[in-house]
PDB file with one MODEL, atoms N, CA, C and O in Angstrom:
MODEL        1
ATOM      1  N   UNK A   1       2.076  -0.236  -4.411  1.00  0.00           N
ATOM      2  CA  UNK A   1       2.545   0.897  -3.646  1.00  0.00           C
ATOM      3  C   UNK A   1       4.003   0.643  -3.266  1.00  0.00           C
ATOM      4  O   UNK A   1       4.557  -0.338  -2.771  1.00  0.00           O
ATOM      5  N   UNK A   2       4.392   1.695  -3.608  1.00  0.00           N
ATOM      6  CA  UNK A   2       5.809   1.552  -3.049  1.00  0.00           C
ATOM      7  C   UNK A   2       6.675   2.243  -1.561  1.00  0.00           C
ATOM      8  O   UNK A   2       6.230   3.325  -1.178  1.00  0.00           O
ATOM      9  N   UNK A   3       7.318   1.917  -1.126  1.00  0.00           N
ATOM     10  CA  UNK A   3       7.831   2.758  -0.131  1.00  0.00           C
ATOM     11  C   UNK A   3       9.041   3.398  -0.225  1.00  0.00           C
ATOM     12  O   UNK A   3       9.732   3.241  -1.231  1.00  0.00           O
ATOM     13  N   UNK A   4       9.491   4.293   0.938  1.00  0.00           N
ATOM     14  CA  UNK A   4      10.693   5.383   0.254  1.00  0.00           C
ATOM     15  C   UNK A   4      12.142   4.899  -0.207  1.00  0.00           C
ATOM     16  O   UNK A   4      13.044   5.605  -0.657  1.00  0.00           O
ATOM     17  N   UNK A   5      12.144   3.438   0.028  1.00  0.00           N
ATOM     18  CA  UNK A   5      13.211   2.931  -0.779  1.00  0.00           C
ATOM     19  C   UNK A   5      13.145   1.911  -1.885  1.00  0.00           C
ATOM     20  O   UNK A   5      14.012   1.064  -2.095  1.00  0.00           O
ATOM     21  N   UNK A   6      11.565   2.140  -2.862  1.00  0.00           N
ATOM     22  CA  UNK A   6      11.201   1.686  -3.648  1.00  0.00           C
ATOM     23  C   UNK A   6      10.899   0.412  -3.818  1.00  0.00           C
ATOM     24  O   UNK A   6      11.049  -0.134  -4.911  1.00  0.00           O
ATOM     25  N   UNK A   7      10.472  -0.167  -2.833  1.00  0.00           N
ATOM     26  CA  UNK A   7      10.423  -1.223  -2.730  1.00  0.00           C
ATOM     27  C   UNK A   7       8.722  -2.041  -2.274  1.00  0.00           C
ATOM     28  O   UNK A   7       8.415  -1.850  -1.098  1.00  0.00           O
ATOM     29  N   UNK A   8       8.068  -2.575  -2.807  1.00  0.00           N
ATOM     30  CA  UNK A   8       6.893  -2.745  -2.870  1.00  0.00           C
ATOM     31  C   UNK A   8       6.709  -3.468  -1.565  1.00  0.00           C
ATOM     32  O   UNK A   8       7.390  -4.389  -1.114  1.00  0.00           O
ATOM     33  N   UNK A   9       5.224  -2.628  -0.828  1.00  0.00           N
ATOM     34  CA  UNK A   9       4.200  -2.625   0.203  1.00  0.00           C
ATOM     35  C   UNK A   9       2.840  -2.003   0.242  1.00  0.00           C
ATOM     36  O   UNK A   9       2.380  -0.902  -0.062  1.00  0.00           O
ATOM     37  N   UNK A  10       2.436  -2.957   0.660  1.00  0.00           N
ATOM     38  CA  UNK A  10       0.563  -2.916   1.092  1.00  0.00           C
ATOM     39  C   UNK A  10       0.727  -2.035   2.021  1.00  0.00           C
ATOM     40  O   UNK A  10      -0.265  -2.290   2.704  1.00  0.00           O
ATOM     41  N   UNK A  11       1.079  -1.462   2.377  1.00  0.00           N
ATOM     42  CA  UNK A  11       0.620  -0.263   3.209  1.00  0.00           C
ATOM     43  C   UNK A  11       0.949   0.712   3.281  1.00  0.00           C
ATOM     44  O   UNK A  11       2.134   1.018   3.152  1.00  0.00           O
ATOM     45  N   UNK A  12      -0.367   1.879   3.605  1.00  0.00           N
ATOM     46  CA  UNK A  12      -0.225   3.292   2.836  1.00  0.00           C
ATOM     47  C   UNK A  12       0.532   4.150   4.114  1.00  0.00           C
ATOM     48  O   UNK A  12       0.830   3.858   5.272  1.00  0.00           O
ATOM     49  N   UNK A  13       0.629   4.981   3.533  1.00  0.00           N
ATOM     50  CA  UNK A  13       1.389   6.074   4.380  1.00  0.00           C
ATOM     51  C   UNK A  13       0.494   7.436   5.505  1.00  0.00           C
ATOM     52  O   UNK A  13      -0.258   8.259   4.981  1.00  0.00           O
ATOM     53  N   UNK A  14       0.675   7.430   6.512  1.00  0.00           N
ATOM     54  CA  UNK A  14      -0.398   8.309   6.904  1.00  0.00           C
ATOM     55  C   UNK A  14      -0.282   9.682   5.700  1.00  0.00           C
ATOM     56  O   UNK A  14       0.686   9.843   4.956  1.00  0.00           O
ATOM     57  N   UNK A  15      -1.418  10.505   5.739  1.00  0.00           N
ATOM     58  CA  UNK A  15      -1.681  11.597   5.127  1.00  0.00           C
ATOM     59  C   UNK A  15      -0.725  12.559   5.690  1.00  0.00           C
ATOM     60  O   UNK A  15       0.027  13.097   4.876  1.00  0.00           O
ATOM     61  N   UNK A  16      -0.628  12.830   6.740  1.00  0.00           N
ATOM     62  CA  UNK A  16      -0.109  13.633   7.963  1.00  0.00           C
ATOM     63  C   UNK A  16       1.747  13.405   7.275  1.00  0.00           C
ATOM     64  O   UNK A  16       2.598  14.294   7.303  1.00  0.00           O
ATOM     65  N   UNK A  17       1.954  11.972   6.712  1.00  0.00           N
ATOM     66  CA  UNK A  17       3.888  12.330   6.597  1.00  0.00           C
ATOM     67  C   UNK A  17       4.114  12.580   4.889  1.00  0.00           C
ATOM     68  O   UNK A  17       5.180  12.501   4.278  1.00  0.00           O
ATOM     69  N   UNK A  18       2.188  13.042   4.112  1.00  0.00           N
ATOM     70  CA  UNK A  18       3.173  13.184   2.677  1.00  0.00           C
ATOM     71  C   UNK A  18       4.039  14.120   2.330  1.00  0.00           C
ATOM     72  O   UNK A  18       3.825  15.229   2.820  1.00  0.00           O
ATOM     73  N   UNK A  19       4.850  14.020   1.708  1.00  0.00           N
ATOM     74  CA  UNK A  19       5.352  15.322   1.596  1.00  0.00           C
ATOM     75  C   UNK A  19       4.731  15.973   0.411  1.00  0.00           C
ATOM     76  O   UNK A  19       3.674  15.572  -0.078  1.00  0.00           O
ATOM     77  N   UNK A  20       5.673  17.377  -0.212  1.00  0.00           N
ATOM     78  CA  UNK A  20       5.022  18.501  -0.574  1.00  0.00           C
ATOM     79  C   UNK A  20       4.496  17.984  -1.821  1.00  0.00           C
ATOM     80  O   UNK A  20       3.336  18.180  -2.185  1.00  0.00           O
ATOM     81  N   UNK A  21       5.687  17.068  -2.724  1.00  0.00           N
ATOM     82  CA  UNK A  21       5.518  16.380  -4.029  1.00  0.00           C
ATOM     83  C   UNK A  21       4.252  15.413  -3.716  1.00  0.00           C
ATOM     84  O   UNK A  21       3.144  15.926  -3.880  1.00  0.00           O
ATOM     85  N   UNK A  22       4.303  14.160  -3.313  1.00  0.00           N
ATOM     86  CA  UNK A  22       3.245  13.536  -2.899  1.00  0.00           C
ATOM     87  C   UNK A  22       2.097  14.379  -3.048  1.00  0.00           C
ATOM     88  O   UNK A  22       1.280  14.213  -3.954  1.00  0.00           O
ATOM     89  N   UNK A  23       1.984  15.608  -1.864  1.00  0.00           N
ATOM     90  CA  UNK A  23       0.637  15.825  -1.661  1.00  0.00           C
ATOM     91  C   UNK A  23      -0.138  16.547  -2.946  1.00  0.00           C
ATOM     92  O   UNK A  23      -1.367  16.601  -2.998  1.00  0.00           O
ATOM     93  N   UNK A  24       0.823  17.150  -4.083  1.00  0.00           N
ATOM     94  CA  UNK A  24       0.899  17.771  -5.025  1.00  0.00           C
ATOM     95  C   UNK A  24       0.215  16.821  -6.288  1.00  0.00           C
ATOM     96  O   UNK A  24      -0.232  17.167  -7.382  1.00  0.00           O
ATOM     97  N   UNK A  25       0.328  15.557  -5.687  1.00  0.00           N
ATOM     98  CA  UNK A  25       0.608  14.504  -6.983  1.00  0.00           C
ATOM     99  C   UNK A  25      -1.030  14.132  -6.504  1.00  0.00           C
ATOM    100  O   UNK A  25      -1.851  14.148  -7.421  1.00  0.00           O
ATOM    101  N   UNK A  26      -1.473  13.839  -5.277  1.00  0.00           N
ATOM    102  CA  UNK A  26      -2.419  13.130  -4.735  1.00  0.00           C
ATOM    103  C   UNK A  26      -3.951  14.291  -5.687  1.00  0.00           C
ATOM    104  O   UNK A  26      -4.996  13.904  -6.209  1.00  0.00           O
ATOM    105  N   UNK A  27      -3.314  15.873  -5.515  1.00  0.00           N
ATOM    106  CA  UNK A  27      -4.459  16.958  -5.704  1.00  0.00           C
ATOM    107  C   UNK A  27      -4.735  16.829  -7.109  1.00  0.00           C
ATOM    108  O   UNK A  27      -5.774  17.222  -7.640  1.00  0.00           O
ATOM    109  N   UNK A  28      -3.547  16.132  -7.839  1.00  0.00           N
ATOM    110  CA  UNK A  28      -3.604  16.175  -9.311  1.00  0.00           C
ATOM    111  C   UNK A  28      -4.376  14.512  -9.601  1.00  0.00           C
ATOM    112  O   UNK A  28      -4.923  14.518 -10.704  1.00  0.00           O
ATOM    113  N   UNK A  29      -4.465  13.712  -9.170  1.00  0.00           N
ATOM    114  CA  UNK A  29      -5.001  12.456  -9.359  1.00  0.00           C
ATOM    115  C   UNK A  29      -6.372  12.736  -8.851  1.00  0.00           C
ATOM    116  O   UNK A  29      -7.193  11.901  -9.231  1.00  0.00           O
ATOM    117  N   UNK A  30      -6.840  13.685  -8.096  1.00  0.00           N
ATOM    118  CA  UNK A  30      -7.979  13.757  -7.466  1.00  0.00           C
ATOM    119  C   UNK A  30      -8.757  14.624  -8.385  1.00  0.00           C
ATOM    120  O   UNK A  30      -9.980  14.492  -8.367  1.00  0.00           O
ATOM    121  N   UNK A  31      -8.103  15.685  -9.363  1.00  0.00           N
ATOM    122  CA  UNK A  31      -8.570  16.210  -9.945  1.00  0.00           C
ATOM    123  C   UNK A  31      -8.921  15.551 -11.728  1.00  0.00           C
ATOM    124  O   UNK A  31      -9.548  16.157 -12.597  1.00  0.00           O
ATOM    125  N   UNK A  32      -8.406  14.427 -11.823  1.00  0.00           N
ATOM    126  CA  UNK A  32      -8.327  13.952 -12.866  1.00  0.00           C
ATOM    127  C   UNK A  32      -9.187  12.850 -12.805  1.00  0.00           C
ATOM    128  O   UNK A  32      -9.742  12.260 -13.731  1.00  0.00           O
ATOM    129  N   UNK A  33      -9.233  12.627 -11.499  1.00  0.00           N
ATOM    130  CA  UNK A  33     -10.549  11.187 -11.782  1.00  0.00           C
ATOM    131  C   UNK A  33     -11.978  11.795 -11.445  1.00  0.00           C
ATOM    132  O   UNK A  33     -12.990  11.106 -11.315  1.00  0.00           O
ATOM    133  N   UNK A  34     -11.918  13.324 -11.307  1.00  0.00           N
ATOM    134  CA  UNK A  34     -13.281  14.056 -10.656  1.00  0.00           C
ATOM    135  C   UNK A  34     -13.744  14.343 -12.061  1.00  0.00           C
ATOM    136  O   UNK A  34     -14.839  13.947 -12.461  1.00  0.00           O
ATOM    137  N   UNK A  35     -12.836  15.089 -12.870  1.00  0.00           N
ATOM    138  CA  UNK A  35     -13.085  15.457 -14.422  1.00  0.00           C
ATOM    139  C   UNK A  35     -13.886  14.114 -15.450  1.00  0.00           C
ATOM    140  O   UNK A  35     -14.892  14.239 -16.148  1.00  0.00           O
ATOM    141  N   UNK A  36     -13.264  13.194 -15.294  1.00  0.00           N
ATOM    142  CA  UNK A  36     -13.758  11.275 -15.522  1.00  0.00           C
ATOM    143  C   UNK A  36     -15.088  11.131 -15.315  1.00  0.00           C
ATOM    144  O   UNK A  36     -16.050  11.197 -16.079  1.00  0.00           O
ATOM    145  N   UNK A  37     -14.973  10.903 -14.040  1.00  0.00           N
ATOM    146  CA  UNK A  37     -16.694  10.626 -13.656  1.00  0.00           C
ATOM    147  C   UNK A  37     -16.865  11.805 -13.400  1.00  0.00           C
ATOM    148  O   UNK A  37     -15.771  12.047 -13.911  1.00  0.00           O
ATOM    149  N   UNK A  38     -17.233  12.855 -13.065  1.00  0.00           N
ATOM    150  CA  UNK A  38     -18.298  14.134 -13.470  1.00  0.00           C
ATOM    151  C   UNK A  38     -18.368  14.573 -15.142  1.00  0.00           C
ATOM    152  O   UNK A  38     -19.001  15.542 -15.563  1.00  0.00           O
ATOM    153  N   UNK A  39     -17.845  13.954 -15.690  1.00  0.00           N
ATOM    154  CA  UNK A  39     -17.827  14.331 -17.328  1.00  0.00           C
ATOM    155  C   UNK A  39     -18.339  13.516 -18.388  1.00  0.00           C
ATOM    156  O   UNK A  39     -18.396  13.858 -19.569  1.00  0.00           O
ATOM    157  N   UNK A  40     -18.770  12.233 -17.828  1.00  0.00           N
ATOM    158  CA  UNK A  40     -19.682  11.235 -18.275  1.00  0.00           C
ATOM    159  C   UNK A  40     -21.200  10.878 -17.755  1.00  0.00           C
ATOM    160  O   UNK A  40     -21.533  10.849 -16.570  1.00  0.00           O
ATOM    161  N   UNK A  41     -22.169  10.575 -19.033  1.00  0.00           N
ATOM    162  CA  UNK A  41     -23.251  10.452 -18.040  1.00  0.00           C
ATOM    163  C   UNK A  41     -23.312   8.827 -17.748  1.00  0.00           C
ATOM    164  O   UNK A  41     -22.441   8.133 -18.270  1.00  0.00           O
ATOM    165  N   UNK A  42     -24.155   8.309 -17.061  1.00  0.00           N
ATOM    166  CA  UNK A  42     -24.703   6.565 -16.372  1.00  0.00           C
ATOM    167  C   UNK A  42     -24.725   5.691 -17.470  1.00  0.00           C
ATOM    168  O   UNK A  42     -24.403   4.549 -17.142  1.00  0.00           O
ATOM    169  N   UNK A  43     -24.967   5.817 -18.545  1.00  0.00           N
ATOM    170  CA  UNK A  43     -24.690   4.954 -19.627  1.00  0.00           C
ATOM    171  C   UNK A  43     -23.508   4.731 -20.261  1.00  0.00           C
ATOM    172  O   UNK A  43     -23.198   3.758 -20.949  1.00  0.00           O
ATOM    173  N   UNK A  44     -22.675   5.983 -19.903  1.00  0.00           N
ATOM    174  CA  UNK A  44     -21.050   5.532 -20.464  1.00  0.00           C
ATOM    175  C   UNK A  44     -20.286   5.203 -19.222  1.00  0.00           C
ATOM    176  O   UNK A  44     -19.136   4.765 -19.182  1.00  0.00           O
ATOM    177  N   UNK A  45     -21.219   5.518 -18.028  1.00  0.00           N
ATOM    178  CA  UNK A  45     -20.372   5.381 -16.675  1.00  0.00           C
ATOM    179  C   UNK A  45     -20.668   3.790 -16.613  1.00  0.00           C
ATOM    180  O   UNK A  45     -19.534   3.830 -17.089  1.00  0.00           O
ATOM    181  N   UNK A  46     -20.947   2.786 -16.534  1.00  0.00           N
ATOM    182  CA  UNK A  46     -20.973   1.607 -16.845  1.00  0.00           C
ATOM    183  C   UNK A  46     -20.915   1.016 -17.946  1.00  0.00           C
ATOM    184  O   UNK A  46     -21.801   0.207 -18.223  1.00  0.00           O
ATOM    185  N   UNK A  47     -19.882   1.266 -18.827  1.00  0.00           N
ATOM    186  CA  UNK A  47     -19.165   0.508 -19.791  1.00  0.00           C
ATOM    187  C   UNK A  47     -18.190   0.653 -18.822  1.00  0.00           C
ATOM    188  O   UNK A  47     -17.506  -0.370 -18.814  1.00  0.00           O
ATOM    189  N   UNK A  48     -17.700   1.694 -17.759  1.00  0.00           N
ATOM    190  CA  UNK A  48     -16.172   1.598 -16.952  1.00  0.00           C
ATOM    191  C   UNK A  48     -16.362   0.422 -16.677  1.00  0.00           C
ATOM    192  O   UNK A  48     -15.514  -0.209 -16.046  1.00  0.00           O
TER     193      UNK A  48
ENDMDL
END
């Protein structure tokens, strides 16, 4: 994780200061790992 002057840290950012990009980026990662596992069944879901 990085922070706003690119520079690597363990710690996340409250939800409350992402901004518009961030929060944009977070809906698109959320939607892409939902498609993943809801699109496989238990036998291919553990080869993950």
């Amino acid at each position: 994780i990085k922070d706003a002057n690119g520079v690597d840290t363990a710690e996340l950012k409250p939800e409350e200061e992402w901004t518009n990009v961030e929060d944009s980026l977070s809906v698109g990662n959320y939607k892409s790992l939902n498609a993943i596992f809801n699109g496989v069944d238990q036998n291919m879901f553990r080869r993950f």
